[in-house]
N, C-alpha and C positions, 0 to 999 in steps of 0.2 A: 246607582249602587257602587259602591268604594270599592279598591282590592282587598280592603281589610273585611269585607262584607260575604267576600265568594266563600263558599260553600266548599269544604275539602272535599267531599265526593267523589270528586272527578281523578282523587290522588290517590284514589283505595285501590286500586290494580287496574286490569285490562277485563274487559268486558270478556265472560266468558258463554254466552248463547251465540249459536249463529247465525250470524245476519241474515234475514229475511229477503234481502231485499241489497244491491248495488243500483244507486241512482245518482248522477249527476245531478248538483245541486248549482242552480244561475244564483247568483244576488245583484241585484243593479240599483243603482241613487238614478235618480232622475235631477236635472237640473236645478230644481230647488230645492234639493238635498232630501228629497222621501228616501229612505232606504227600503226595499223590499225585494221579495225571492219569490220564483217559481223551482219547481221540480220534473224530472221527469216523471209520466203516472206511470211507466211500467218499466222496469231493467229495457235498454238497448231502445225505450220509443221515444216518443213526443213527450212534449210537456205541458203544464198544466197551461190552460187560456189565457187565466187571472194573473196578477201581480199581488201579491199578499202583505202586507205593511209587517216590518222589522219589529220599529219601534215607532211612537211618536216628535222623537227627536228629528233635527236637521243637522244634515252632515256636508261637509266637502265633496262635492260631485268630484273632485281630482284624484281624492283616494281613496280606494278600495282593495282589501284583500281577503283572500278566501283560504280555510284546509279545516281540518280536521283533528279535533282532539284527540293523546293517546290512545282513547276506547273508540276511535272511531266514528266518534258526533261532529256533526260542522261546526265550524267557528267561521267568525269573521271580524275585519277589523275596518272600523270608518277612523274618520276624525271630525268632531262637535264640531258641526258650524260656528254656535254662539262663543265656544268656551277655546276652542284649536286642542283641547283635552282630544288624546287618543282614544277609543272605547272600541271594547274587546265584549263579541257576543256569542254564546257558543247555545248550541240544544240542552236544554232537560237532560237528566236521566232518568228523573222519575216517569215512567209512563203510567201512571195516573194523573199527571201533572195536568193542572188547566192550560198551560202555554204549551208549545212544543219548545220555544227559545227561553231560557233562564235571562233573567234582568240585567241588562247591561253591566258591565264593570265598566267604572271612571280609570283608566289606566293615569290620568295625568299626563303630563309632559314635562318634559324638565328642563330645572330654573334658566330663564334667561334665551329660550325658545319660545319666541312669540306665532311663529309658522314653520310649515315642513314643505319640501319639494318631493321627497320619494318614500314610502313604507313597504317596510317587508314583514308577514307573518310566514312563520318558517316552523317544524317541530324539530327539534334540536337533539340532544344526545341522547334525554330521558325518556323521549318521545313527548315531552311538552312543547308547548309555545313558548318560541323567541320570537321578538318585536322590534324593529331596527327602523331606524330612521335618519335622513338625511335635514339639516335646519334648513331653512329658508333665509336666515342673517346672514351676513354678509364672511364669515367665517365657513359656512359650512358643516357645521360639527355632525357627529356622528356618533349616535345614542342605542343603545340597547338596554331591553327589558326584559325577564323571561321568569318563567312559571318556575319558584324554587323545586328543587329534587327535595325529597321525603330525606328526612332524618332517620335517625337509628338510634335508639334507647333501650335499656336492660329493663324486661320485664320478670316479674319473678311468678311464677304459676305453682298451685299443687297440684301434682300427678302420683298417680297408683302404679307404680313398676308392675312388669307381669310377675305373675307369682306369691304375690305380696299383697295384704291388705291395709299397709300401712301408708300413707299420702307422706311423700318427701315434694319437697320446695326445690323448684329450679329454677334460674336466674337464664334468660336470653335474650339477644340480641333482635330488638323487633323495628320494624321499617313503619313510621309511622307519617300522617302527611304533617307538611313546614310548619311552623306556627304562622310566617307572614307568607302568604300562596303566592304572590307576584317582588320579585328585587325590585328593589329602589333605580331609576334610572342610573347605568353606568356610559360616561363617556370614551367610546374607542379613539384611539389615536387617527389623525387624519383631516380628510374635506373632500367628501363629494356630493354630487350633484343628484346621480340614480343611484339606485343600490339594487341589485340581485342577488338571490343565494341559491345552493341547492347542500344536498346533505352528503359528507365523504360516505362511503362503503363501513363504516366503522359508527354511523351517526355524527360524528361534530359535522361542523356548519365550517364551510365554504363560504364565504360574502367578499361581495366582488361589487367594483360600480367604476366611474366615470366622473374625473374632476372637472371642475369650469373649462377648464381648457382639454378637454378631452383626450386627455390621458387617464388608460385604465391601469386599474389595481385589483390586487388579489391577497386576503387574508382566509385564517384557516385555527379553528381551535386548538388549542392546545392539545395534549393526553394528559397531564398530570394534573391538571387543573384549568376547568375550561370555561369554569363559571368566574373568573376572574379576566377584566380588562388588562389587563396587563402581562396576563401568561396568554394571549395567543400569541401567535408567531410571526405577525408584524406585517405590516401592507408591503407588497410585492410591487416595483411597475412593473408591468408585463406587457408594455407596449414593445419592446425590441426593434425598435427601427420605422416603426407605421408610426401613425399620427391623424386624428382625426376622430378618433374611436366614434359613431354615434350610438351604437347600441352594446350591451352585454347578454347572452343565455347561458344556460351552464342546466346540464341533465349526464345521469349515471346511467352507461350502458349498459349490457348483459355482461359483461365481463366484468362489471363496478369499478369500473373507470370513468373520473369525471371527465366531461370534453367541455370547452369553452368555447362558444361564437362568437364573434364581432363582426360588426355589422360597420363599414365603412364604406360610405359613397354606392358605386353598382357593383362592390364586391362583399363579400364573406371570408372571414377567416377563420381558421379552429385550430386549437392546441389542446392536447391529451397528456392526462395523467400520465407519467411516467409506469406508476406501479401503485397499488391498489393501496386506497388510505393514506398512501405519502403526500407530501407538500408541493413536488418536485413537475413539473412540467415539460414537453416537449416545444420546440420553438413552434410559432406560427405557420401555418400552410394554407397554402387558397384555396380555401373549400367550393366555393362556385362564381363565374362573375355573370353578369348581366347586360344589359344592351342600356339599362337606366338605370338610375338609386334605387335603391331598398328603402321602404318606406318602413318597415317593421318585420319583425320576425318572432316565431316561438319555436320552442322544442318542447317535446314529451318521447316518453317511453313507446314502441313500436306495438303491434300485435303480437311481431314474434321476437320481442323481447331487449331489441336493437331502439336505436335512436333514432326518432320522426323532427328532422324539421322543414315548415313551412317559413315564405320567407314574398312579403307582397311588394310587388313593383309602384313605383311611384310615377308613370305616365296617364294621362286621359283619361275620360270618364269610366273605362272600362279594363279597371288595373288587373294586370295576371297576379294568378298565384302559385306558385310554382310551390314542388316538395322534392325532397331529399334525403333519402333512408337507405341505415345499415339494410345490408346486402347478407352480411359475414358475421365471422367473431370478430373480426383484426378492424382495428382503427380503421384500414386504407380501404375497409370492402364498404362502397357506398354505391346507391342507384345513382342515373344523370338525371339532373334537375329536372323536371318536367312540369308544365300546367296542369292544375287541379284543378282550378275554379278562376274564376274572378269577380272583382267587387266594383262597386262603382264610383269608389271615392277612396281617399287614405285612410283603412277602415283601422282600426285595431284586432286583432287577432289571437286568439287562446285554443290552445289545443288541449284536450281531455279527452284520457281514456272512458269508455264505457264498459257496463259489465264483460260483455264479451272480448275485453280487450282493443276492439275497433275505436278505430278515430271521431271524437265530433269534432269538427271547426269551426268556432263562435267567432262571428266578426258583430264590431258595431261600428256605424259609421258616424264619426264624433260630427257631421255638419246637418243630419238627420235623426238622429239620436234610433234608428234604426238597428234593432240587434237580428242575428238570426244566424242558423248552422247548418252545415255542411257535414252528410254522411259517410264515412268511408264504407266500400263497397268489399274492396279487396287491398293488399297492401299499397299500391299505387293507382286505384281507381275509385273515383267516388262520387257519390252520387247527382245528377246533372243540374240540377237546381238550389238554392236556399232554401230553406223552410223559415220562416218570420218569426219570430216572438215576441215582436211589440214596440212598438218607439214610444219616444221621450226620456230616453236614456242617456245620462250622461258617463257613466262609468258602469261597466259588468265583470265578474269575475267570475270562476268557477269552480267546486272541487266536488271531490266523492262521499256519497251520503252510505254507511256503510253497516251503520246499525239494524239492533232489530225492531225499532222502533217504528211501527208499520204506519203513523200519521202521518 
């Protein structure tokens, strides 16, 4: 299915019933590119046993991304094994519908990009889907895509004034969806390698990554015009003195301040939003160091509202995993790193809220293709085992199923 094929539907407002139902939604490829999802079966449990097929297409087991459309139905983003075509797949709305998943969109990719290294699905100012990509050529380039905003046209209607039984003609300004639903590939200025985003306090997009040589950068939409390449506000370095970057996070705390992580060697470092919505950052500070490398890290939003992040070590078959949470309101109020769990390999890790706000911790271990998650119990304890969801995975992602769509 083409972008010129999707269905405006999803641009007619915000879902107005109430959700039934808060469920974490898994999606995982298996090594030769099956795409398919389990769910949790009930708010805050387990998940289902089965693996459920996507689509019949084959995808890049290297990239996977997962969230949620403005009315709150999953989305997810592969890339066609056969074709390197990006492909964007979100749920139904209709609940009589025979599928729960609406038919793939061909998002394409654009001219003169034969592969990708990193992808980001992010919802951006409108509350739609933006699509960001890093090239795999030897430039680097740096592409976005994103769900057009509804236009605005004069409709003219007759209406009966009170009092009156005469119909007079009014002329007003009505919000209707795009004619084309997805923009034409635009190239951002730059070259990197990863790319991460998270959203300012205000909706624009933050996007941030890491070039060949591992120096990071930091850009930030515009306000006056955000859907244009050329009105953000232009890549930042924001290395200051370090060197080495290997990883970027970036999550908005209860105060909607973004905080940024980096992940260098056996330490961590973070830099905060000066002031809510601004562009403006504080310098780097050492947020935690270690006895060995960090092999990966995530962050999410806390239970009580503050910032969770985990952060796995890269020793032995029995790697710790330490965590790290607002304490406070103030940037500088954080708990001391402690061990939560550990994994048995350089697993990857994803953190996602549940209905009740509590933490799950999804690792999979890319040399077993083993996925599985860790409960939080309280805000620094959790629960003493994994629970398994299945191997033969080569990539999982995760995000919140939030509709009332009860299949």
């Amino acid at each position: 299915m083409s972008v010129e094929d999707a269905t405006p539907a999803e641009f007619e407002g915000s879902v107005v019933t109430e959700p039934s139902y808060f469920r974490i939604f898994l999606t995982a490829l298996t090594p030769a590119g099956a795409l398919g999802y389990k769910d949790q079966t009930v708010e805050n449990g387990g998940f289902d046993s089965g693996f459920t097929a996507l689509t019949d297409t084959s995808y890049q087991p290297e990239h996977l991304n997962a969230s949620v459309t403005q009315n709150g139905y999953v989305s997810v983003l592969a890339v066609d094994a056969a074709t390197g075509d990006l492909t964007y797949i979100r749920e139904t709305q209709t609940e009589d519908a025979d599928n729960r998943f609406a038919p793939p969109q061909n998002l394409g990719k654009p001219d003169g990009v034969s592969g990708v290294l990193d992808t980001v699905l992010i919802n951006g100012l409108t509350g739609r889907a933006n699509v960001f990509l890093s090239s795999s050529e030897a430039d680097n380039t740096i592409w976005w895509k994103f769900q057009n905003p509804n236009t605005v046209v004069e409709k003219t209607f007759k209406v009966v004034p009170p009092g009156t039984e005469t119909p007079i003609e009014v002329t007003v300004p009505v919000e209707v969806p795009p004619a084309q639903i997805w923009s034409d590939w635009q190239q951002l200025p730059g070259a990197l390698v990863s790319l991460t985003a998270t959203q300012n306090a205000d909706g624009r997009i933050f996007l941030a990554g890491i070039n060949a040589d591992g120096v990071p950068y930091l850009n930030l939409q515009s306000n006056d015009r955000p859907f244009l390449p050329e009105n953000w506000s232009g890549w930042q370095d924001i290395s200051e003195g370090l060197t080495g970057f290997e990883q970027i996070v970036c999550g908005l705390d209860h105060d909607a301040l973004v905080h940024i992580f980096a992940r260098i060697g056996d330490k961590i470092y973070m830099k905060v939003q000066q002031q809510v919505s601004s562009s403006g950052f504080g310098g780097w500070v050492l947020f935690a160091s270690f006895a060995s490398p960090v092999h990966t890290m995530d962050v999410s939003i806390s239970p009580q509202g503050g910032l969770y992040l985990v952060a796995q070590l890269s020793y032995g078959a029995n790697c710790p995993v330490y965590a790290k949470y607002q304490t406070g309101t103030g940037s500088d109020d954080w708990s001391d790193p402690a061990v939560i769990g550990h994994v048995y390999q350089n697993c990857n890790l994803i953190l996602q809220p549940n209905a009740d706000t509590s933490l799950s911790l999804f690792s999979l271990d890319p040399d077993t293709g083993k996925a599985a998650y860790l409960r939080q119990q309280s805000l620094g304890h959790w629960s003493a085992t994994w629970t398994e969801l299945g191997a033969g995975y080569a990539a999982i992602a995760t995000t919140q199923d939030i509709t009332p769509n009860p299949s």
